[in-house]
C-alpha positions, 0 to 999 in steps of 0.5 A: 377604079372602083370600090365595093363599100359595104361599111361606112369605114370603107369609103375611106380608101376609094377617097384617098386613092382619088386624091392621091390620083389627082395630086391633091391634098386633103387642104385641096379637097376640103376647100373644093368639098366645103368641108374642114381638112380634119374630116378629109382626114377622119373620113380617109382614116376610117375614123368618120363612122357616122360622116353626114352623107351630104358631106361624104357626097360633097367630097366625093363631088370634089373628086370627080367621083360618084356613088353608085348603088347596085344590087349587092351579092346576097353573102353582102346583104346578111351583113346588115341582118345583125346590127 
């Protein structure tokens, strides 16, 4: 499956559907990723706006995921002209 993410709270849902997919928890996950089961959480939640990337790229390892970078669709790229 895959996710566009244009926001960083985006990536949220793409991370909690791999778990669930692999039947692990957000225990599993953090252990695998180095990282606290509270940021699995807050990252799942959307709650992790400004999540380190090393981190968010450790997790999504841990998956068995990757991101991928693509050109985005020119309505996708005016969103970032106004922050």
């Amino acid at each position: 499956m895959e996710y566009r993410v244009s926001r960083p709270h985006q990536i949220g849902p793409a991370v909690r559907d791999a778990r669930k997919k692999l039947g692990l928890t957000q225990g599993e996950v953090a252990q695998r990723a180095g990282v606290s089961r509270r940021f699995i959480s807050e990252l799942e939640a959307g709650s992790r706006p400004g999540a380190e990337f090393a981190r968010v790229l450790a997790v999504l390892g841990a998956l068995g995921r990757e991101l991928r970078v693509a050109d985005a669709p020119p309505a996708s790229r005016d969103l970032f002209e106004n922050e």
